[in-house]
NUDREN-303942 format. One record per residue: residue in one letter; x, y, z of N, C-alpha, C in turn. Coordinates in steps of 0.02 Angstrom, whole numbers, padded with zeros to 5 digits, always signed. Layout:
! NUDREN-303942
aXYZXYZXYZ ...
! end
This chain:
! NUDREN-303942
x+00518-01103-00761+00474-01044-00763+00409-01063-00797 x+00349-01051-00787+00287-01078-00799+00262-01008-00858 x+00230-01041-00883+00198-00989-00934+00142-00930-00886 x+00131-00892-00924+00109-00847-00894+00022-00870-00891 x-00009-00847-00839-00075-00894-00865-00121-00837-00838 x-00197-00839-00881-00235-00797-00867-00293-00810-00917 x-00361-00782-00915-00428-00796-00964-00403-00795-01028 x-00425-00860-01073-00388-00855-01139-00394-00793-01181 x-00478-00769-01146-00496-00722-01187-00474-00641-01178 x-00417-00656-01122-00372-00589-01111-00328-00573-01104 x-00284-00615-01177-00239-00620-01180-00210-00561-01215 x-00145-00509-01191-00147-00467-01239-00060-00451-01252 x-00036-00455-01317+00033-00454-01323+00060-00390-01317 x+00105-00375-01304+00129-00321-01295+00178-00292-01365 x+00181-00239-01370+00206-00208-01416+00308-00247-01434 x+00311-00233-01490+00387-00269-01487+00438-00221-01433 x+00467-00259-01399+00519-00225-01330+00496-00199-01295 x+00399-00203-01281+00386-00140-01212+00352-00180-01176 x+00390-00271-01160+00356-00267-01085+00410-00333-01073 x+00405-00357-01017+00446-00418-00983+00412-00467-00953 x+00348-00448-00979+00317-00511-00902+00327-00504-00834 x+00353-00453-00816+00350-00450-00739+00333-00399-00696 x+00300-00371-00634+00280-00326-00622+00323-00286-00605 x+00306-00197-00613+00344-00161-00558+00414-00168-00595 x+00459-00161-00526+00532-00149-00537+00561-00202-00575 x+00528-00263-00579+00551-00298-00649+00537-00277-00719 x+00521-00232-00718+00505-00210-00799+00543-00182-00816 x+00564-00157-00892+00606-00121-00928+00594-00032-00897 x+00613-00007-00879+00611+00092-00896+00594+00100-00953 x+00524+00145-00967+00521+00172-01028+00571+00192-01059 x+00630+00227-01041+00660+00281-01081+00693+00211-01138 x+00710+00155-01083+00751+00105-01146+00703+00061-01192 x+00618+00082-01168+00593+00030-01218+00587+00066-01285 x+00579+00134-01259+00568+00183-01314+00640+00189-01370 x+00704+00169-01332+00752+00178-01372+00758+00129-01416 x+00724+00072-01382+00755-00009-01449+00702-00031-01484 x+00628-00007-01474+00547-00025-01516+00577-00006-01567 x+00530-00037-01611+00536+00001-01683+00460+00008-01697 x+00467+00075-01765+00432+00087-01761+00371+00057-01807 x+00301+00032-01792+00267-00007-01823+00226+00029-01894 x+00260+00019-01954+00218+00023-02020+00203-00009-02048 x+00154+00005-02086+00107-00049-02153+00153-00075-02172 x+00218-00041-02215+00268-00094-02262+00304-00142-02226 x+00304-00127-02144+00347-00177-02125+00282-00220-02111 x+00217-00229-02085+00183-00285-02081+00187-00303-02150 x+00179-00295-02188+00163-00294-02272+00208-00363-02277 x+00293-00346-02270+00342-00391-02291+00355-00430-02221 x+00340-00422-02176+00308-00499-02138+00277-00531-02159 x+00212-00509-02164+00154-00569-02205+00196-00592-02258 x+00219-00571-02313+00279-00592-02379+00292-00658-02323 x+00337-00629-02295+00390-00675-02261+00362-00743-02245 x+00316-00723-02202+00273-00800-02161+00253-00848-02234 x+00198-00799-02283+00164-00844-02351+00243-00888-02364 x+00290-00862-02375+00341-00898-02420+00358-00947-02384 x+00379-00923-02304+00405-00992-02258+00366-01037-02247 x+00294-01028-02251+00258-01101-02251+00284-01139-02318 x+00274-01097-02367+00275-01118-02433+00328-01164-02455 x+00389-01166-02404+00437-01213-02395+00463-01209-02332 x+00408-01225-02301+00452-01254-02223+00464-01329-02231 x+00512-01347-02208+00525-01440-02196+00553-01435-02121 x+00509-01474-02077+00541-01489-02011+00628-01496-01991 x+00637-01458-01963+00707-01462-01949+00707-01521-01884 x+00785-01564-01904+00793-01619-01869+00866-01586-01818 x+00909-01547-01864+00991-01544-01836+00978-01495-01788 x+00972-01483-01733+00968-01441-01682+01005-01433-01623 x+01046-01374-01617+01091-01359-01539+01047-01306-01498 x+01021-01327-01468+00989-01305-01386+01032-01281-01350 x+01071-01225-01331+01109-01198-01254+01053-01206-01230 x+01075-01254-01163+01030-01254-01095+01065-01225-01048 x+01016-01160-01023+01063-01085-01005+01029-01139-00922 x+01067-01098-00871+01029-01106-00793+00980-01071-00779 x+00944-01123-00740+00852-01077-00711+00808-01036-00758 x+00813-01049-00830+00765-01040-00882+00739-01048-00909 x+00705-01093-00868+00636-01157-00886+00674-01196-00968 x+00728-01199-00964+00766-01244-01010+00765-01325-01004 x+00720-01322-00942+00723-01402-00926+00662-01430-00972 x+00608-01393-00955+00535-01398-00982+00594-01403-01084 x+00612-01360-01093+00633-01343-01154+00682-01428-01169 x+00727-01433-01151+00761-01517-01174+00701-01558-01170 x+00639-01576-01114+00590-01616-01120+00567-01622-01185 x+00559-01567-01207+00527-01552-01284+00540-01588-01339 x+00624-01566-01332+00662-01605-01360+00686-01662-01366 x+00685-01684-01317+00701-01769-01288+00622-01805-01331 x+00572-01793-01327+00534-01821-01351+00515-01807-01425 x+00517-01762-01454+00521-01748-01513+00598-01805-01565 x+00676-01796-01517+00685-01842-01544+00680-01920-01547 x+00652-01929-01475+00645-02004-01460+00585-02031-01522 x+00522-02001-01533+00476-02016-01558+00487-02023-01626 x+00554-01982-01655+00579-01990-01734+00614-02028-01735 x+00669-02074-01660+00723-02113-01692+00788-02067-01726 x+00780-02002-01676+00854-01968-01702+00901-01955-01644 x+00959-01973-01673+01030-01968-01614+01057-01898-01583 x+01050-01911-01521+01055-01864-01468+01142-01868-01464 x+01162-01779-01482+01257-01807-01439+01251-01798-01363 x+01247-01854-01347+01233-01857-01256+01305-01854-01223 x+01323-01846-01175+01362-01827-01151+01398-01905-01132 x+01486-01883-01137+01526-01950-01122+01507-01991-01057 x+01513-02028-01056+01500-02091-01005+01441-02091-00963 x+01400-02076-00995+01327-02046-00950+01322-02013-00906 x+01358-01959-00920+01343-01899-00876+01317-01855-00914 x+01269-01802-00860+01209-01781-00854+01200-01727-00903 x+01300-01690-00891+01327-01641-00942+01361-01634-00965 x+01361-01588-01031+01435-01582-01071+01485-01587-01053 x+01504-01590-00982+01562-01597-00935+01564-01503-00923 x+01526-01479-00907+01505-01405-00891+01537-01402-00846 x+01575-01354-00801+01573-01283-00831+01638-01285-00861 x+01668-01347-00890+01710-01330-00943+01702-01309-01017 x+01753-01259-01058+01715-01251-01125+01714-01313-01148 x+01670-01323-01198+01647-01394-01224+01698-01403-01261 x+01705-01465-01280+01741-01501-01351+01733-01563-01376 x+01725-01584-01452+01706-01633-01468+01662-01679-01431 x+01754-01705-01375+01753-01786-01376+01716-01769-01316 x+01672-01712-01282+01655-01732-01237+01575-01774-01247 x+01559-01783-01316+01488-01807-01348+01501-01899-01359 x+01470-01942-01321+01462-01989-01322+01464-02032-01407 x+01527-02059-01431+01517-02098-01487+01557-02034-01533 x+01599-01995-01523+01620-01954-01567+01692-01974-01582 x+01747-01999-01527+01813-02023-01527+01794-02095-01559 x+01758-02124-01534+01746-02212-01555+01717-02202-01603 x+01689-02136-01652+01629-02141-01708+01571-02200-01706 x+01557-02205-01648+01486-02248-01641+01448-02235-01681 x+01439-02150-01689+01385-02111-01710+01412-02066-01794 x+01368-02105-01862+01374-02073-01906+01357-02005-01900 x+01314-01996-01863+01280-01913-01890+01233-01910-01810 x+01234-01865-01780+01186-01810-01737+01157-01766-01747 x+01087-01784-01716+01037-01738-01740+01019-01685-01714 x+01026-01709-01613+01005-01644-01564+01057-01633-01512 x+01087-01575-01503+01111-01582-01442+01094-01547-01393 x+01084-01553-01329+01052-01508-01289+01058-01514-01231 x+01096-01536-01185+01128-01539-01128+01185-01488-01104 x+01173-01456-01058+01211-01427-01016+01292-01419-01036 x+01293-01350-01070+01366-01377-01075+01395-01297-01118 x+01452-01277-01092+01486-01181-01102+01514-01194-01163 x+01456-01141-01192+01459-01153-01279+01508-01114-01297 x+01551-01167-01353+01599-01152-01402+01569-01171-01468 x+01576-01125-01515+01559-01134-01586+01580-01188-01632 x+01650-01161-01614+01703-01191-01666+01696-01286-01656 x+01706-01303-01571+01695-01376-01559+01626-01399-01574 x+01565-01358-01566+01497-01397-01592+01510-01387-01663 x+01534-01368-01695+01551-01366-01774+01578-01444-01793 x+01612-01465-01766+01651-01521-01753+01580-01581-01760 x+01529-01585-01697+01480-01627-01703+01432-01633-01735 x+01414-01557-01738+01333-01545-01802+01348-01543-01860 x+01289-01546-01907+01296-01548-01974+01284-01480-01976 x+01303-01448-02046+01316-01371-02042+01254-01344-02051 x+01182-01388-02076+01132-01346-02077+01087-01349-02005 x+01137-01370-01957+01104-01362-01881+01068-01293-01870 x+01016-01292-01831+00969-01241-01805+00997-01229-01746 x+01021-01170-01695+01047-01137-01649+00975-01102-01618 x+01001-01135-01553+00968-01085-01534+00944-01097-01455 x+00936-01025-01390+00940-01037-01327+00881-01020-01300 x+00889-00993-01243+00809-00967-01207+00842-00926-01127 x+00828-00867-01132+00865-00819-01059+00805-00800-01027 x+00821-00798-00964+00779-00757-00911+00788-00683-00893 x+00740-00661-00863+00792-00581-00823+00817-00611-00783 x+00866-00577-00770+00933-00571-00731+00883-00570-00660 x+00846-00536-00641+00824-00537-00575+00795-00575-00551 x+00744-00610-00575+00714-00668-00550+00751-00733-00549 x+00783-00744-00610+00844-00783-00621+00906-00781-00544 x+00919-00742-00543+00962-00720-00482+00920-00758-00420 x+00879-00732-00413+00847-00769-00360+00821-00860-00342 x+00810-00874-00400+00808-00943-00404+00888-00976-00400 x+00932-00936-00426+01010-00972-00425+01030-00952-00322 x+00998-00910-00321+01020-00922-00243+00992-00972-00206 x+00938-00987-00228+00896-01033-00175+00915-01119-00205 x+00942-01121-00264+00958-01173-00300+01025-01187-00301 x+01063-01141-00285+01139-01163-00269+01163-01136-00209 x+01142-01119-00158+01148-01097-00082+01208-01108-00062 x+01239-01201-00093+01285-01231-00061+01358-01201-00090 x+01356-01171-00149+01433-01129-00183+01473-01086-00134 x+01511-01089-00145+01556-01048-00101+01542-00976-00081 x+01525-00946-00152+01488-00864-00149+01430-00849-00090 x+01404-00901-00086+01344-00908-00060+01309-00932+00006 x+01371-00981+00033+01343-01047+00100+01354-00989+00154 x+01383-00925+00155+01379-00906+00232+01341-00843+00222 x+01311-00823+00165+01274-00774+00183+01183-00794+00199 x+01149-00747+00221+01102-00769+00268+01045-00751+00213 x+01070-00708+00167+01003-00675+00123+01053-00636+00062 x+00985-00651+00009+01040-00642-00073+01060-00559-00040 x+01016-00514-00031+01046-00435-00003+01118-00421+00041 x+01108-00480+00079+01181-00500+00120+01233-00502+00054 x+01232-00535+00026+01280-00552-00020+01282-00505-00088 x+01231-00478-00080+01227-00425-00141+01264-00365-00120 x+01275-00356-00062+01308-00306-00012+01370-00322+00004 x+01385-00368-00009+01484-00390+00024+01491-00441-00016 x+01458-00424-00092+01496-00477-00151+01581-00445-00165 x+01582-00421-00152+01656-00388-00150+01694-00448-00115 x+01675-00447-00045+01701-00503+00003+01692-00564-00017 x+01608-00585-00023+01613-00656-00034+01621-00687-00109 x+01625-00637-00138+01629-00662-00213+01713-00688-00242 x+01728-00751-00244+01789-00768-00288+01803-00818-00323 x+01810-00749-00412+01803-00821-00465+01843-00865-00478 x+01880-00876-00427+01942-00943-00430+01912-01000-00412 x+01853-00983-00352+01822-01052-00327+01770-01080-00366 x+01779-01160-00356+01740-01200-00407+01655-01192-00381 x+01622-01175-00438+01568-01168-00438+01544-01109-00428 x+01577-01069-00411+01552-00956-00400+01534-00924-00462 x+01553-00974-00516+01517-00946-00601+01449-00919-00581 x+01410-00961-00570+01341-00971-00556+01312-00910-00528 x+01381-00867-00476+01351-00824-00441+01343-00753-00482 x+01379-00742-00551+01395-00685-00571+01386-00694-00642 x+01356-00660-00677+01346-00650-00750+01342-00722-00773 x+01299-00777-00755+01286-00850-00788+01280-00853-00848 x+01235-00814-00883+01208-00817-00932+01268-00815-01004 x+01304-00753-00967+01369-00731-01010+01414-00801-01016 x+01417-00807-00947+01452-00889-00938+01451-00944-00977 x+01384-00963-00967+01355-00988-01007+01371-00996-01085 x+01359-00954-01130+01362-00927-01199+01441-00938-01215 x+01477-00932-01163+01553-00935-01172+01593-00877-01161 x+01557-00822-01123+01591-00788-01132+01636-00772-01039 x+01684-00713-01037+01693-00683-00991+01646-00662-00934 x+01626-00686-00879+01569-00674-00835+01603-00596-00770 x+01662-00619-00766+01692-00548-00710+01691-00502-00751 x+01674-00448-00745+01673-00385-00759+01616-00348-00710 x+01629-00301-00691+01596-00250-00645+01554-00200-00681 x+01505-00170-00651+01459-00121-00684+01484-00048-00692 x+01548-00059-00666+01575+00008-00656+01624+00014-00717 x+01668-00068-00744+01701-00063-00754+01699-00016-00845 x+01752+00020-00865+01767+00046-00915+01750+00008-00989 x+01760-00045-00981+01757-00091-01053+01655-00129-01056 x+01646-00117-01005+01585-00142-00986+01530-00163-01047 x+01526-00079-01074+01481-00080-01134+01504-00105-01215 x+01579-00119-01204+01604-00132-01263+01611-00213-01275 x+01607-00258-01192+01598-00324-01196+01532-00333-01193 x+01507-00305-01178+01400-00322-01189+01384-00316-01269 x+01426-00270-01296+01410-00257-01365+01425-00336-01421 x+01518-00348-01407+01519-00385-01440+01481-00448-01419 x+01459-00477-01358+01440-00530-01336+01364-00535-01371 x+01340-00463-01375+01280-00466-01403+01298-00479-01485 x+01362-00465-01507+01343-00472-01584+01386-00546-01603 x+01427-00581-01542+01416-00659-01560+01355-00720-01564 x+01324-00680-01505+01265-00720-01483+01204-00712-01570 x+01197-00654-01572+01162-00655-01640+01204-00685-01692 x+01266-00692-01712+01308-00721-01746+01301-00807-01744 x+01281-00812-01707+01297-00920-01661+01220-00920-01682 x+01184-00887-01678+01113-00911-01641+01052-00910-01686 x+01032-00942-01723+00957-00921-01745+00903-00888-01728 x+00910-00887-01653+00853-00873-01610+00860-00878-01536 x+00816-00820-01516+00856-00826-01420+00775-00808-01396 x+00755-00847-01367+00683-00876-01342+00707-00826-01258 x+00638-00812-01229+00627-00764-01170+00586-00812-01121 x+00598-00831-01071+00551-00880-01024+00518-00849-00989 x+00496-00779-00984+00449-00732-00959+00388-00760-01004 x+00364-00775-01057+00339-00771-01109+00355-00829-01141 x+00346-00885-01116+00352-00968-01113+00317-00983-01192 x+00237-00982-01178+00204-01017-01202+00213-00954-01297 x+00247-00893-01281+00248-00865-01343+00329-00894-01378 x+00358-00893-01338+00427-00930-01363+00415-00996-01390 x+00386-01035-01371+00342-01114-01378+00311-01103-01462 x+00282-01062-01457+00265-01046-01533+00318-01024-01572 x+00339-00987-01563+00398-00946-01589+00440-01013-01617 x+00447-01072-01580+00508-01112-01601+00470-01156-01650 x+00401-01150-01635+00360-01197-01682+00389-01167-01760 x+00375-01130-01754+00373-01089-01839+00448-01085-01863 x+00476-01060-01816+00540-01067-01852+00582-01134-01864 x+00553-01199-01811+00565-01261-01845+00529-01324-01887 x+00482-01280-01909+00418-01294-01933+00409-01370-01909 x+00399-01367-01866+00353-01424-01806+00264-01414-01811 x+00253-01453-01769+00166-01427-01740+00166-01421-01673 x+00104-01400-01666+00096-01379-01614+00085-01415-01557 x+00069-01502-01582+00098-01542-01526+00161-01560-01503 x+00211-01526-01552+00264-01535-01557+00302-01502-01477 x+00279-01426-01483+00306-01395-01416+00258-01406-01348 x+00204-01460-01341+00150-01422-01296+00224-01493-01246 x+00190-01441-01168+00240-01455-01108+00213-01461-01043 x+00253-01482-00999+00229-01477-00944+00289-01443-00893 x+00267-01401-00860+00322-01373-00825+00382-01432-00811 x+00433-01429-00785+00481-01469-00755+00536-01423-00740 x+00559-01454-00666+00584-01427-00618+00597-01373-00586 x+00532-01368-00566+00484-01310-00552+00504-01311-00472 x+00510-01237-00431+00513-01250-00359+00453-01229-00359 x+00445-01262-00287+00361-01264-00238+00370-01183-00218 x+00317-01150-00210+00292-01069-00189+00342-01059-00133 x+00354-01099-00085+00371-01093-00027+00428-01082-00018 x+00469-01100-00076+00568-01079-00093+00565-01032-00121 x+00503-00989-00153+00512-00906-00187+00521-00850-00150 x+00532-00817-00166+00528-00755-00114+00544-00696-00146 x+00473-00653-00112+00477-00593-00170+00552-00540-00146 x+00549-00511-00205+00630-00460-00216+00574-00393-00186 x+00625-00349-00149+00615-00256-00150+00634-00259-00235 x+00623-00187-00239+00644-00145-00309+00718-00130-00281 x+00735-00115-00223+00805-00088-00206+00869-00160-00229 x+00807-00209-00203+00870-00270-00219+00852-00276-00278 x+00816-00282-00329+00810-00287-00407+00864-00230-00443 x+00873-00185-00411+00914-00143-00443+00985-00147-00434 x+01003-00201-00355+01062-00219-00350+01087-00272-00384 x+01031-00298-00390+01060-00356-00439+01084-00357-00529 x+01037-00301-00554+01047-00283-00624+01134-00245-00613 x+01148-00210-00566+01214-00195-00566+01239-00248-00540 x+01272-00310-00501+01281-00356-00492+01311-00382-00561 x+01261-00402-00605+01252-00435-00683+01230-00401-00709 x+01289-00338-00723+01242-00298-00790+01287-00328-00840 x+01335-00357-00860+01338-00397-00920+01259-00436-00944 x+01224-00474-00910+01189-00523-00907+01145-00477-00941 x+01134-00412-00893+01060-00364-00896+01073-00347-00968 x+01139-00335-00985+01128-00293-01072+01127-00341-01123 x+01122-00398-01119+01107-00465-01145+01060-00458-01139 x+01001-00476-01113+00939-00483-01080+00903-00437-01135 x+00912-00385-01124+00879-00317-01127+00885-00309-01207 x+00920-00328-01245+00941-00324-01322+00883-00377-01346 x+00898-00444-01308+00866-00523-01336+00793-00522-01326 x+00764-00472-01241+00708-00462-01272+00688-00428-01320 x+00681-00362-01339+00687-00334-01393+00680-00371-01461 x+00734-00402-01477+00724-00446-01539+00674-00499-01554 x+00678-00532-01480+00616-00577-01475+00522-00537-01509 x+00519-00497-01494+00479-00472-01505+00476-00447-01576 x+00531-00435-01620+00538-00406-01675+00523-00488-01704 x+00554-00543-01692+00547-00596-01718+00466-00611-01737 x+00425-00607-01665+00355-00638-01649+00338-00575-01713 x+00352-00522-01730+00314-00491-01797+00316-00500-01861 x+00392-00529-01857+00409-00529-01923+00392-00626-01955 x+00383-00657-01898+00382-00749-01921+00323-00789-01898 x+00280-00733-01848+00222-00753-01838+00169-00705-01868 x+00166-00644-01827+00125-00583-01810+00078-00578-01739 x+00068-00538-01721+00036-00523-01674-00031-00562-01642 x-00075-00559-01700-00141-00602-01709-00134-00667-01703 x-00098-00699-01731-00086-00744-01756-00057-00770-01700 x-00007-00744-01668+00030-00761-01604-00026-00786-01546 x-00061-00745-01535-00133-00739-01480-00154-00802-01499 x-00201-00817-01553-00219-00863-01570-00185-00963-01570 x-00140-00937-01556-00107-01004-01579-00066-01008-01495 x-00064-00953-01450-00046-00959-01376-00103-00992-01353 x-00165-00970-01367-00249-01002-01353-00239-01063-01372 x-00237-01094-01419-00233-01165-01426-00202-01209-01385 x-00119-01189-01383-00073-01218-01364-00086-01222-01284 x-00103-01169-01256-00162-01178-01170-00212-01212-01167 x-00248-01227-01232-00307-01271-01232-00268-01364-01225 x-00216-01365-01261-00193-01427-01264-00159-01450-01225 x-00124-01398-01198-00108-01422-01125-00142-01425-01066 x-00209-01414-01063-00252-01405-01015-00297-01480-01032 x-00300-01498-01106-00329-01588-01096-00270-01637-01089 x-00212-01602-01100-00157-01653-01096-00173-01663-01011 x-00157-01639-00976-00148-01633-00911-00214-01644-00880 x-00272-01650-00927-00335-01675-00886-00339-01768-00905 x-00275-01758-00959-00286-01855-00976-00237-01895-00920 x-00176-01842-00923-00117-01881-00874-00093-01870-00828 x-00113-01831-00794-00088-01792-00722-00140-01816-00674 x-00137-01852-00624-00172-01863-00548-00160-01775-00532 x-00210-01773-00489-00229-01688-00458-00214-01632-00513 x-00219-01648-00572-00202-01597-00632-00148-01557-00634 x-00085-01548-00585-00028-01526-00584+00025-01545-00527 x+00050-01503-00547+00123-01515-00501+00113-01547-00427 x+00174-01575-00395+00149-01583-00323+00210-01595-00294 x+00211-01606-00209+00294-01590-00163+00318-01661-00191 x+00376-01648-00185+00424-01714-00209+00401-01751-00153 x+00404-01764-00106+00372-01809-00050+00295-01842-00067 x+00270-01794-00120+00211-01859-00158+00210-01897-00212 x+00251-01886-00209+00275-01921-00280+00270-01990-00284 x+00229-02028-00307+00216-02100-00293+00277-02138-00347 x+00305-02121-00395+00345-02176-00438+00430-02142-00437 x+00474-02187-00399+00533-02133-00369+00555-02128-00456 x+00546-02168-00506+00571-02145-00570+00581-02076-00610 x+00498-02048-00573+00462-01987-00607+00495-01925-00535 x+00531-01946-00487+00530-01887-00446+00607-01864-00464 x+00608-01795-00471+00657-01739-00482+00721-01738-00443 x+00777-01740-00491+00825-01710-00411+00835-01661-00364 x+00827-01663-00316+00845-01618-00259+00890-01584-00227 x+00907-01515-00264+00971-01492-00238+00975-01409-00206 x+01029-01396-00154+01012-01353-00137+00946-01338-00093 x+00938-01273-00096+00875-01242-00049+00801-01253-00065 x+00819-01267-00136+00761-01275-00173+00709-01346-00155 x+00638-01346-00158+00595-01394-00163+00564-01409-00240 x+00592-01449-00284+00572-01466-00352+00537-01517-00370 x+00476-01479-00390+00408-01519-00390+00423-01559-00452 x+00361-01615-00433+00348-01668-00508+00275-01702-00508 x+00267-01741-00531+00206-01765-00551+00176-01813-00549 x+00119-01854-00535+00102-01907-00515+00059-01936-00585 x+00047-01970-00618+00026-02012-00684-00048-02023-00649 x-00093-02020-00674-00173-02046-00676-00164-02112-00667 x-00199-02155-00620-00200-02216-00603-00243-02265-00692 x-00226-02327-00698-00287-02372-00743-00276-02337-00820 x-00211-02315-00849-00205-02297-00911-00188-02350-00944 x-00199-02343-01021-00172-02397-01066-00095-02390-01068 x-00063-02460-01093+00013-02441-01099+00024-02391-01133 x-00019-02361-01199+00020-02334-01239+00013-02251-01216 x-00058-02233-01184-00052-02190-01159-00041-02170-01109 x-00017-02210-01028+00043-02209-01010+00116-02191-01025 x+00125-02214-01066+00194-02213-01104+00211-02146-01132 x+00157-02119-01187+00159-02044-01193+00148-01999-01143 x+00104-02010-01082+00103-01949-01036+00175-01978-00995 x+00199-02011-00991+00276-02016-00949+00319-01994-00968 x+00331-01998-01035+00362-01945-01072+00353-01878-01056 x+00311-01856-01047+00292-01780-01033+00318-01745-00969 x+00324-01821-00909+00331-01787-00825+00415-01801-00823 x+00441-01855-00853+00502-01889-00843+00557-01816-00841 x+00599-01828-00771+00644-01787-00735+00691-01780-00791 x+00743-01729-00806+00798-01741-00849+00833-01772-00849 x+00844-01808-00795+00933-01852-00788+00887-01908-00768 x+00828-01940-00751+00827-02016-00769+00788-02016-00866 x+00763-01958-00892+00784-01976-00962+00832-01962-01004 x+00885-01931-00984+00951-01919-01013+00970-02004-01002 x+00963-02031-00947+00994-02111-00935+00954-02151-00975 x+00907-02146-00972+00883-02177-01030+00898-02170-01108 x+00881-02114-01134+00896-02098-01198+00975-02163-01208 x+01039-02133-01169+01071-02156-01149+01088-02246-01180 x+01048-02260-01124+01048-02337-01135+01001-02370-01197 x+00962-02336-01225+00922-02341-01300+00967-02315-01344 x+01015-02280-01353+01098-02260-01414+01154-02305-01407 x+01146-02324-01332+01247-02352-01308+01218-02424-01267 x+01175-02463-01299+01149-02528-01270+01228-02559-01246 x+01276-02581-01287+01318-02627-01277+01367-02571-01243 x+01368-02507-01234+01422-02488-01159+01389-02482-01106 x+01318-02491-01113+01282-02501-01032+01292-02565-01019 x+01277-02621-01067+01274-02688-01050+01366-02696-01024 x+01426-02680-01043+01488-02671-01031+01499-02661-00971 x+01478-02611-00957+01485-02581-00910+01448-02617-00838 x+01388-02641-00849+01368-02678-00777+01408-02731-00784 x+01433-02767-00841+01481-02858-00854+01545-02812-00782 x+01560-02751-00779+01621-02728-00753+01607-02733-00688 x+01557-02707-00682+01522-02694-00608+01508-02751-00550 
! end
């Protein structure tokens, strides 16, 4: 999901819980923004500002960090972040057993599924952030206890739509002709016995660990949205909104007291215009019933998100520091990007830097400026590099002697 983009100088935040980033029938209904805003007074800006003076006053960069990397929520751009933030410190990634891509997803996680945890290769881990149906109790097991938590969700509707065009091939999915088809005889084609139909129904919930079947109709409905909402705040430090990229981007700055070169990004694994396709309001509304687990998730996390951006940034302050962070990514990308952005995987001149291709989807990547120095080469490659040829890397820079093993086998 790409940040939202527009004249720096008109940029304007929206009140805490009254907007989504999206037009029309993707937006919240007043009646619920009005129910979860709060209401804005002097004493509460008052003991924000408190808040922010003190947390500079002892911020220290946080190193121990668990990332849920949820599906289709610009979480890819989000591990990039991370992948280079720890590569550039020399801190240990729990990468996934035998170089694979993920936690061994969509199983719940455990321990030994973290590379060097049964063999103790690895004294201590710093980041984890790969793909993988979060359990507490087993990442308790790998992190150190003053680990930082924390994910990033989409709406349910746009989200929905990218998982159709990105997993077409699931069972839920290969014979219907259009997501409305299937939004209409999910009854029929929907069954959560078959491998891979997670994807099709409440992901997000999935995801997090929790129960994904449940119906919009069903009786317990609001009582599993409730508690799921009060584990997720329980596990989590912080739950980042990818409507609102480049404010979440800040948002993680401050609360892991990084800089601001710390989060700047470049989209990644982005589909081309031509795999989007706009939703009716009739199917946006089928889909929030579809995944209204997902939707009352959603709908809580934005909300808070916004209570967060007041209480750890502020408003002003937020604007200002979104302006920058667009300014820096706009010379980053005028130093290292050939044609200044994205482009079809079919142009992709270095097969290293091109994306995997799956499903319906076309997932763009990036071409490097011809005649750079090594070193700045090296940093803008960092920036375009796909997830799974730098997960293989990271990889083979932690576990030199089970890669070298492993080809002696081969």
């Amino acid at each position: 999901m790409a940040a939202r983009k527009g004249p720096p100088g008109k940029q304007f935040l929206p009140k805490p819980g009254t907007r989504l980033g999206l037009p029309g029938h993707l937006a919240l209904h007043s009646t619920l923004e009005s129910s979860t805003a709060e209401t804005a007074t002097p004493s509460r800006f008052l003991k924000a500002l408190i808040n922010r003076v003190q947390s500079k006053a002892t911020c220290h960069p946080k190193s121990h960090i668990v990332f849920l990397k949820t599906h289709k929520t610009a979480s890819s751009t989000v591990l990039n972040i991370l992948y280079r933030y720890g590569e550039s410190r020399n801190l240990t990634f729990a990468l996934p057993l035998n170089k694979h891509s993920q936690l061994y997803y969509p199983f719940f996680f455990a321990s030994h599924f973290v590379e060097g945890v049964s063999s103790r290769r690895v004294r201590e881990f710093h980041i984890m952030c790969n793909h993988m149906r979060f359990r507490k109790s087993e990442v308790e097991k790998v992190m150190p206890k003053d680990t930082f938590y924390f994910s990033i969700l989409r709406h349910p509707v746009a989200m929905m739509e990218s998982i159709f065009i990105y997993y077409k091939s699931i069972p839920a999915f290969h014979k219907t002709h259009s997501l409305d088809n299937f939004l209409d005889n999910s009854w029929r084609n929907y069954n959560s016995s078959l491998t891979s139909n997670h994807y099709a129904h409440n992901i997000l919930a999935f995801d997090f660990g929790f129960d994904n079947n449940v119906a919009a109709g069903a009786v317990d409905l609001e009582e599993r949205a409730s508690m799921a909402i009060a584990a997720i705040t329980r596990d989590f430090h912080l739950i980042l909104i990818s409507e609102y990229f480049d404010e979440s981007m800040i948002l993680l700055k401050h609360a892991l007291c990084w800089s601001l070169e710390d989060v700047v990004s470049f989209k990644l694994n982005g589909r081309s215009e031509q795999t989007r396709h706009p939703l009716l309001p009739y199917t946006a509304e089928k889909i929030k019933r579809w995944n209204a687990l997902d939707w009352r998730i959603y709908l809580h996390f934005n909300t808070t998100f916004w209570h967060n951006i007041d209480s750890r940034v502020g408003q002003e302050q937020m604007k200002k520091e979104v302006y920058r962070l667009r300014e820096l990514r706009a010379k980053l990308a005028n130093s290292c990007l050939k044609d200044g952005g994205a482009v079809d995987p079919s142009k992709i001149k270095d097969a290293g830097l091109k994306p995997f291709q799956y499903g319906a989807a076309v997932i763009e990547g990036y071409n490097l400026k011809p005649q750079m120095d090594r070193q700045t080469k090296m940093k803008c490659q960092r920036f375009i590099t796909p997830e799974l040829q730098y997960t293989a890397r990271l990889y083979t820079q932690q576990f030199p002697e089970l890669v070298s093993s492993a080809l002696k086998r081969n």
